[in-house]
C-alpha positions in Angstrom: -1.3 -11.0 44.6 -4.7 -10.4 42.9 -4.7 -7.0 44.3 -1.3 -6.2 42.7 -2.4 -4.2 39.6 -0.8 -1.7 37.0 -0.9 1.3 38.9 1.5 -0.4 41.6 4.5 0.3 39.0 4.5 4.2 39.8 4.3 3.9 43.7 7.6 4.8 45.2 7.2 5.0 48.6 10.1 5.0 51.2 10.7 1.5 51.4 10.2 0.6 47.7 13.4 -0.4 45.9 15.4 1.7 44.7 14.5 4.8 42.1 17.3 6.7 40.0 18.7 9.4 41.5 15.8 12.8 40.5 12.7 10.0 41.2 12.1 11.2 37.8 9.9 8.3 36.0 9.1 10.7 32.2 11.1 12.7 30.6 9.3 14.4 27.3 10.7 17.7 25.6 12.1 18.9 27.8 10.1 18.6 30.6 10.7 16.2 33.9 8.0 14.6 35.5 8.8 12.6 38.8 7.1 9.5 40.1 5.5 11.5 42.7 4.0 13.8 40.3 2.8 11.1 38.0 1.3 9.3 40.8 -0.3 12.7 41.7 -1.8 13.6 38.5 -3.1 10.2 37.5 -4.9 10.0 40.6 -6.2 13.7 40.0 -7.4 12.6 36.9 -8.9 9.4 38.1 -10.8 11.4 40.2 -12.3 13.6 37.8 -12.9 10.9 35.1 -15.0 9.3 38.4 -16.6 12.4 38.9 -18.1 12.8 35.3 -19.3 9.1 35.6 -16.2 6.9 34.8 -17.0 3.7 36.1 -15.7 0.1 36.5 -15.1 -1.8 33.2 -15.6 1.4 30.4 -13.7 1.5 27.7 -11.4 4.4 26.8 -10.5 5.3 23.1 -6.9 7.3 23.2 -6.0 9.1 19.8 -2.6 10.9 20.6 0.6 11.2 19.9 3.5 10.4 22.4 3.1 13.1 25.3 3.5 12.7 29.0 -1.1 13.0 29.1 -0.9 9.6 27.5 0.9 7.7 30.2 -1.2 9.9 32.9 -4.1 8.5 31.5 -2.9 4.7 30.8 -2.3 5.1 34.7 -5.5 7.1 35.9 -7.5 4.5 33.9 -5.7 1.4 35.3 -6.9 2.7 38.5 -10.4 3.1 37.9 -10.8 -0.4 36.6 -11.2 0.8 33.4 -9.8 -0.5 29.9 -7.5 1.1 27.7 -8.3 0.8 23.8 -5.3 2.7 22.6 -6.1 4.2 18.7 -3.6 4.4 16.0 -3.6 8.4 15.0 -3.0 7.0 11.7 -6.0 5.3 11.0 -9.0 7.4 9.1 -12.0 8.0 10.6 -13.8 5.0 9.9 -10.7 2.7 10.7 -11.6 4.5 14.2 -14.9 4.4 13.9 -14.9 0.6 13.7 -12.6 0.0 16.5 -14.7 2.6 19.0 -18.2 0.2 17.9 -16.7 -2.9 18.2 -15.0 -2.1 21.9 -17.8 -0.1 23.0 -16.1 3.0 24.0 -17.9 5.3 26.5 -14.9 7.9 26.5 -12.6 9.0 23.3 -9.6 10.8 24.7 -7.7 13.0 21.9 -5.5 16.2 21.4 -6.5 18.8 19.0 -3.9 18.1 16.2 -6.2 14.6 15.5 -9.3 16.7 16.0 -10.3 16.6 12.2 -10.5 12.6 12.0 -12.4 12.9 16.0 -14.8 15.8 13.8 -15.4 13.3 11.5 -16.0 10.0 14.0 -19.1 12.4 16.0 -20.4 13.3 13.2 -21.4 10.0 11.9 -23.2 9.9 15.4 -20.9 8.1 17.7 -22.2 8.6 21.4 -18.9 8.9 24.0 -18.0 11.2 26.0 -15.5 12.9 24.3 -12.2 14.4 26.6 -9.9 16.9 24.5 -5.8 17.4 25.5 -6.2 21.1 26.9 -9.2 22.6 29.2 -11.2 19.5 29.1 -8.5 17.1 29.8 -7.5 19.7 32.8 -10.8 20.5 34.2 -10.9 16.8 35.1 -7.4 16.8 36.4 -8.6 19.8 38.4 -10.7 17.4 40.6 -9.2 16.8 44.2 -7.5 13.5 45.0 -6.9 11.2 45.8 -8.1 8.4 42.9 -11.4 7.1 44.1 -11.4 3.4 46.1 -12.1 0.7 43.2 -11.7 -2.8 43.5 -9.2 -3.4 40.9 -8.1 -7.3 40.3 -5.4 -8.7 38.6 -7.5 -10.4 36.2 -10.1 -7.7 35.4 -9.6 -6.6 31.8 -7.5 -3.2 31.2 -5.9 -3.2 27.9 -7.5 -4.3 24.1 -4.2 -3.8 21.7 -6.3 -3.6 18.3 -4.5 -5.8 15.6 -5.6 -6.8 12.0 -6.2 -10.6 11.4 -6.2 -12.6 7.9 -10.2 -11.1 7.3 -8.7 -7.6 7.3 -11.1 -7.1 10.4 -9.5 -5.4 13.6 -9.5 -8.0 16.0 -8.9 -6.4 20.3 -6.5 -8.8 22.3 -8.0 -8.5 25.5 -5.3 -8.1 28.3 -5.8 -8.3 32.1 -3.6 -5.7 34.4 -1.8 -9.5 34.9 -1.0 -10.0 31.2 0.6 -6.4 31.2 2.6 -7.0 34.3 3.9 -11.2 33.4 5.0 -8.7 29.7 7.5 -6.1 32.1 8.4 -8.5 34.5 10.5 -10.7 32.4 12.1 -8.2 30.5 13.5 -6.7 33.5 14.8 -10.3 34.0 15.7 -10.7 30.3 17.3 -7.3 29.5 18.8 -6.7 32.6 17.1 -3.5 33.7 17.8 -1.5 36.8 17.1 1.5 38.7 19.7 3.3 36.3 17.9 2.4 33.2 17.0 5.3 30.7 14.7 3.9 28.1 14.3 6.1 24.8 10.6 5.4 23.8 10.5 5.8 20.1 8.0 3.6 18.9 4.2 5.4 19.2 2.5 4.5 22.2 -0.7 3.5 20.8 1.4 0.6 19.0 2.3 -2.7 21.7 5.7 -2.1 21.3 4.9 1.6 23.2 4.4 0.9 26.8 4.5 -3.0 26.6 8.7 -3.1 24.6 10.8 -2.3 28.0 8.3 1.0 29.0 6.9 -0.3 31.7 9.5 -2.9 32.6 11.6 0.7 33.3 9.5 2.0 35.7 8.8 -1.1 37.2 12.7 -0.6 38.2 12.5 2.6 39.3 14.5 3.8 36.0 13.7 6.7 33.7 11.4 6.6 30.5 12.0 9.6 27.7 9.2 9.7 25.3 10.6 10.7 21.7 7.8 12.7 19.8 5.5 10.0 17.5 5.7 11.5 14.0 8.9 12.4 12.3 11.8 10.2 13.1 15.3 12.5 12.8 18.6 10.4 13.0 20.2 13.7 14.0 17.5 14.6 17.1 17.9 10.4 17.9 21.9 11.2 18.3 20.9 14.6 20.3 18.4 12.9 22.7 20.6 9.9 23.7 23.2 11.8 24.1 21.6 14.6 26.6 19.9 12.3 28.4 22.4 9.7 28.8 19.7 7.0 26.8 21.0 3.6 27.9 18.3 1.3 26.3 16.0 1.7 23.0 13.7 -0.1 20.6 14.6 0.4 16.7 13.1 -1.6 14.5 15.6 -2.2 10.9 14.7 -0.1 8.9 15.2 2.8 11.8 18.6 1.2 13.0 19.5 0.9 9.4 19.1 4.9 9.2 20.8 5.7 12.3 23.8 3.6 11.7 23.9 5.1 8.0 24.1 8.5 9.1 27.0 10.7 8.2 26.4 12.6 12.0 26.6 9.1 14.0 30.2 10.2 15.0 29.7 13.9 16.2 27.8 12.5 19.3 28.5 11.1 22.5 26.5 7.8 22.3 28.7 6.4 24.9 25.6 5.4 27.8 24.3 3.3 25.5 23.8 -0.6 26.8 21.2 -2.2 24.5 19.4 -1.9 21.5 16.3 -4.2 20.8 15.1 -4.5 17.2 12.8 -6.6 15.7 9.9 -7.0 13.2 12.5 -8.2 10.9 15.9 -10.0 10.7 18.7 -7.7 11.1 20.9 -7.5 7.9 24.7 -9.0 8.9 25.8 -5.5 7.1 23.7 -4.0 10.2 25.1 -6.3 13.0 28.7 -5.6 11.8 27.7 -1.4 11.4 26.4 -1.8 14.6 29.5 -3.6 16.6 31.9 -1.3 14.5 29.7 2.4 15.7 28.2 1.4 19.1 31.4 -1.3 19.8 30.1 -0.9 24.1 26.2 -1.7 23.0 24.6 -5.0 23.1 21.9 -5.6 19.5 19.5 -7.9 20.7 16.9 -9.3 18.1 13.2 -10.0 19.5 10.1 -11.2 18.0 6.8 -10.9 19.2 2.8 -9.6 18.5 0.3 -7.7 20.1 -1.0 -10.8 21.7 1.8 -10.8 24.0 4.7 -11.5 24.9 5.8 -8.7 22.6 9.5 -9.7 23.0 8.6 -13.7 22.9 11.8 -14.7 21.2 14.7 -13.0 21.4 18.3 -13.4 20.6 21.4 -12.1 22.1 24.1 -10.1 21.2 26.1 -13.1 21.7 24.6 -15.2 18.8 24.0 -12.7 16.4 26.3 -13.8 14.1 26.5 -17.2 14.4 22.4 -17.4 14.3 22.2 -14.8 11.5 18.9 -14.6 10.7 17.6 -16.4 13.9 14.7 -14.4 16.0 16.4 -16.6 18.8 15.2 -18.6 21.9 12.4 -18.4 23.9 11.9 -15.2 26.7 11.7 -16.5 30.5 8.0 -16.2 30.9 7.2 -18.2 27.5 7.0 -21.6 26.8 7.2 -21.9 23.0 7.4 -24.4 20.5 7.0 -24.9 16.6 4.6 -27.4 15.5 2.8 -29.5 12.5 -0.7 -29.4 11.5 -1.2 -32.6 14.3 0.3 -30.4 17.3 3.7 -32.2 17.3 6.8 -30.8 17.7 8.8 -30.5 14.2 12.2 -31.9 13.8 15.1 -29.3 13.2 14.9 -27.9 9.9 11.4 -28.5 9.4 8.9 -25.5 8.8 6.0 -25.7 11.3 3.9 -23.3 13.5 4.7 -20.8 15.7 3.0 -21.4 19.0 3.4 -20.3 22.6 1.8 -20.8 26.1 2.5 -17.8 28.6 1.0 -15.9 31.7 1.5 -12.8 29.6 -0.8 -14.0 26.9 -4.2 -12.7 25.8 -7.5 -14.1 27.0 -8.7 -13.9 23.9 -10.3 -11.4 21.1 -13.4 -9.0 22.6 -16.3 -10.6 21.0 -14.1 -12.8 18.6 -13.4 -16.4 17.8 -9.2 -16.5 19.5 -6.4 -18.8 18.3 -6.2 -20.6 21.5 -6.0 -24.2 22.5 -5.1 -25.7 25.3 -3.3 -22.7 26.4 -1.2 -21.8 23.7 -1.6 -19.2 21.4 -1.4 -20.0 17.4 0.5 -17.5 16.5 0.1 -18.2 12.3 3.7 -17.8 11.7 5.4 -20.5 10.0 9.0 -21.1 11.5 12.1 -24.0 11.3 14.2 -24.5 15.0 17.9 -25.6 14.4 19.6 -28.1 16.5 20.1 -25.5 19.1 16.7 -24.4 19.8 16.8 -21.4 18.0 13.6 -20.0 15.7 13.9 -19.2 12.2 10.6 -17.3 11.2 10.0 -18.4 7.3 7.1 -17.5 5.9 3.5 -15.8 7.9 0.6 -18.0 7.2 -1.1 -14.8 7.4 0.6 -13.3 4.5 1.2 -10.1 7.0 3.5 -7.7 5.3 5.9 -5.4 7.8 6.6 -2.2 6.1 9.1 0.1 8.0 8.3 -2.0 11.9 4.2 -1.6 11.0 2.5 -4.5 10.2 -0.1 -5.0 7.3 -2.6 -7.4 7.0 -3.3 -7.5 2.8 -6.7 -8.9 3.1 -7.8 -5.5 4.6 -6.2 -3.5 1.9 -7.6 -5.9 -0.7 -11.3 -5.4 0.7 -11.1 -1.4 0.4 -9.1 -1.8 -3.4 -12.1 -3.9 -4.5 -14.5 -1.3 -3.2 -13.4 0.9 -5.9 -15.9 1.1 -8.9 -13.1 0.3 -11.4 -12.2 -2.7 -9.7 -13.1 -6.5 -9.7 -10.7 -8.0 -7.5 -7.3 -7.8 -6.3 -4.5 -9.4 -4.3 -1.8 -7.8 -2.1 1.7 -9.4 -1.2 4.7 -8.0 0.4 7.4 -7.8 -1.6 11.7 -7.0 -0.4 12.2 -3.1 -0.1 16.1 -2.4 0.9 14.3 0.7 2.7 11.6 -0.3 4.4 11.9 -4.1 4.9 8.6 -4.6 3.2 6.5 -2.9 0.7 2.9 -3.9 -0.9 2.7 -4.9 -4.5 -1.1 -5.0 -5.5 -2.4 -7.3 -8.1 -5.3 -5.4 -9.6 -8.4 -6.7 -11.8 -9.9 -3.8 -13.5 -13.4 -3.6 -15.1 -12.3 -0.1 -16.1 -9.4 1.9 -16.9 -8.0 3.0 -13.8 -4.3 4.5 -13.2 -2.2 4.0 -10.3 -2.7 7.4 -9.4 -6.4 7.6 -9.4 -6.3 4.5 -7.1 -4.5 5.6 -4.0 -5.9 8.9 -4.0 -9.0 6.6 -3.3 -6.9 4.6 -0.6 -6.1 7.7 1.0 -9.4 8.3 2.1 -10.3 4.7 3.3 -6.8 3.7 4.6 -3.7 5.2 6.7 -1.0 5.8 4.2 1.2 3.0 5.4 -1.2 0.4 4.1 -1.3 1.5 0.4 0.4 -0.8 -1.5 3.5 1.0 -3.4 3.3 -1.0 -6.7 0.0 -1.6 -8.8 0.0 -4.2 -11.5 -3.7 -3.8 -13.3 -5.1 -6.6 -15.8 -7.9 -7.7 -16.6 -7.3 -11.4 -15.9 -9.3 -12.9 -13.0 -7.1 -14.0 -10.2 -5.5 -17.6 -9.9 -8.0 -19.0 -7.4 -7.7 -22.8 -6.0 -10.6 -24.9 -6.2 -12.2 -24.1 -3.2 -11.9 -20.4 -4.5 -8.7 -19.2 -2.1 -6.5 -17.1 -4.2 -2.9 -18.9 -4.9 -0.8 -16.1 -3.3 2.4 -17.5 -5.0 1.1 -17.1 -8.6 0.1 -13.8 -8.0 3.8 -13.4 -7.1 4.4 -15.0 -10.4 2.4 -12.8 -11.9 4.0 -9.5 -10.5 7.4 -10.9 -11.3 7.0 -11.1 -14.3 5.5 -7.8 -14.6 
């Protein structure tokens, strides 16, 4: 099947399984788009990418927001052989910058709204073609299909999923149209999905969990993906939105299901279609579970765990056990292998904290143009972890001191590097501390050389970093850090330190 690639999953033809009802495969404010069209359009657009030189193997930088052009594109690229380098919108222009140099982007695809930070990214002389959302996007849709012949492979590259590692450098997972597809394909095994799936995007697409969290494992079936705007989360538009469009699946990481489940509106809507909800990042508080069983009494909570590396849903535990493995991120997925391991490779005995690692035809090849955690096959993940008798994981500590603040994930030694950039500052360390909002917050560590308020600081960190890096606490002194001998700084007496205030 080396010819089976991405863009297989819109094809409907007669005597493809069967598709819901309308053939509809994107619903998005509104606005119904069928798999016929999609296929239509993406090929359109293929063609006219082709046309103004697209070519085997370019890289494409997306900055948008959640809109129906994003999944034309991730489709029209998949097509041409291309490779997708999805762009967090958050991110400041040299956050972007960086990731554009260090993929080699020949095109930048963005919609006017993220037009200032683009502005910003030419001006400091980045060469790419640049495609705006509007006349430019729809000149090249313009072109006449069908999408241009390409030999497309299963294993050619098509998708770097830009994630932080412990230097605070952006690191691409490189993914192969086969990755992607060994991601879907076991979630519709997993999860049960079906032709009568409707799957309420409401993570950003530019994030793993977009497309690669039960997206394209929906259209795979033939079911229906709604795409809930990217900014702005509103428990009361949620509650509208699953209940128009009869939602029957969705991905809400804690601190989200926390707010929906706490709503004083939960009970003036018809959230009857709803089948499962998947949330991860986190454990789910037993106050949540028991909300959750007591609101949506008809709707399975399913806790997953997983990275940008892929699987995204590696371990995940059912409704089932979510109880009596409180706290568990459950069992392996049906296209993992996973085990937890010492620092010798051996499996540890119940109880005992080891390594996270996992073999799968879903993981990565590697980082683009960087050393990857692989050996043997399996993927390092860094996360430190216990199994019970059972075989379920308990995730207990990350190795690489990643804080997840509201489902994002922040890697401190990035927001230490830009802190100690600031003339003020010597040094400083970064740890996440418990938030009852948003799972995780920072708490920064600061060694000053000068005064420097709180204040003055993150209006310095707004113009380096996307706001949900900053650290919400600053402790400043003047006291160099507590360093080990080798010169690593002893993470748990900065913790100490910030404790004690």
């Amino acid at each position: 099947m080396d010819s089976y690639t991405v863009a297989e999953l819109l094809r409907k033809p007669r005597l493809a399984g069967r598709v819901n009802e309308g053939r509809i495969a994107v619903t998005f404010e509104g606005r119904d788009v069928t798999y016929d069209e999609l296929d239509e359009r993406s090929d359109r657009l293929a063609a006219g990418l082709h046309a103004a030189g697209f070519r085997h193997g370019d890289r494409v930088g997306v900055l948008l927001h959640n809109r129906v052009e994003w999944v034309e594109l991730f489709f029209a690229v998949a097509k041409l052989g291309g490779v997708v380098v999805p762009v967090n919108y958050l991110l400041k222009a040299a956050e972007v910058r960086y990731i554009l140099d260090d993929c080699e982007a020949s095109w930048v695809v963005y919609e006017p709204a993220l037009g200032a930070v683009v502005d910003e990214v030419r001006a400091g002389g980045f060469a790419a073609r640049y495609v705006e959302i509007g006349s430019s996007y729809e000149d090249l849709v313009a072109e006449p299909g069908p999408a241009p012949e390409v030999d497309v492979s299963a294993g050619d590259l098509f998708l770097l999923q830009y994630t932080s590692g412990t230097t605070g450098v952006p690191k691409g997972a490189m993914h192969t149209h086969s990755t992607v597809l060994w991601n879907s394909f076991h979630q519709i095994v997993d999860y049960g999905v079906t032709a009568d799936e409707v799957y309420l995007v409401v993570p950003a697409l530019c994030w793993a969990a977009g497309f690669h969290d039960l997206a394209l494992a929906t259209l795979w079936r033939g079911g229906r993906v709604v795409l809930s705007p990217s900014t702005g989360f509103d428990p009361e538009r949620f509650f509208a939105t699953v209940a128009a469009q009869r939602v029957t699946s969705v991905l809400l990481v804690p601190t989200v299901l926390k707010r929906v489940l706490g709503h004083p509106g939960i009970g003036d809507h018809d959230l009857g279609s709803l089948r499962l909800i998947c949330s991860g990042g986190e454990p789910v508080p037993l106050t949540t579970i028991a909300d959750a069983r007591r609101l949506l009494p008809d709707c399975a909570l399913v806790q997953v765990y997983g990275m940008s590396e892929f699987p995204t849903m590696m371990l995940y535990l059912d409704a089932a056990y979510a109880d009596a493995k409180a706290g568990s991120a459950g069992r392996a997925c049906s296209a993992a292998e996973v085990r937890v391991v010492d620092d010798k490779g051996r499996d540890t005995a119940p109880g005992v904290v080891g390594e996270i690692i996992c073999r799968s035809p879903a993981t990565m090849l590697g980082y683009y143009g960087k050393e990857a955690p692989l050996e043997g096959g399996w993927l390092r993940t860094g996360d430190l972890a216990q199994v019970d008798e059972d075989g379920f994981v308990y995730v207990s500590g990350r190795s690489k001191d990643m804080i997840i603040t509201g489902g994002l994930n922040v890697y401190p030694a990035e927001v230490e590097r830009v802190i100690a950039q600031h003339p003020a500052v010597l040094e400083a360390a970064v740890v996440g501390v418990p938030d009852d909002e948003w799972g995780e917050i920072g708490s920064a560590l600061v060694v000053v050389r000068d005064e420097l308020s709180a204040d003055e600081l993150v209006r310095y960190l707004k113009a380096e970093l996307a706001t949900f890096k900053i650290p919400r606490r600053f402790t400043f002194t003047r006291t160099p850090l507590p360093r080990t001998t080798s010169g690593k700084v002893r993470k748990f007496l900065v913790r100490d330190t910030l404790e004690q205030g």
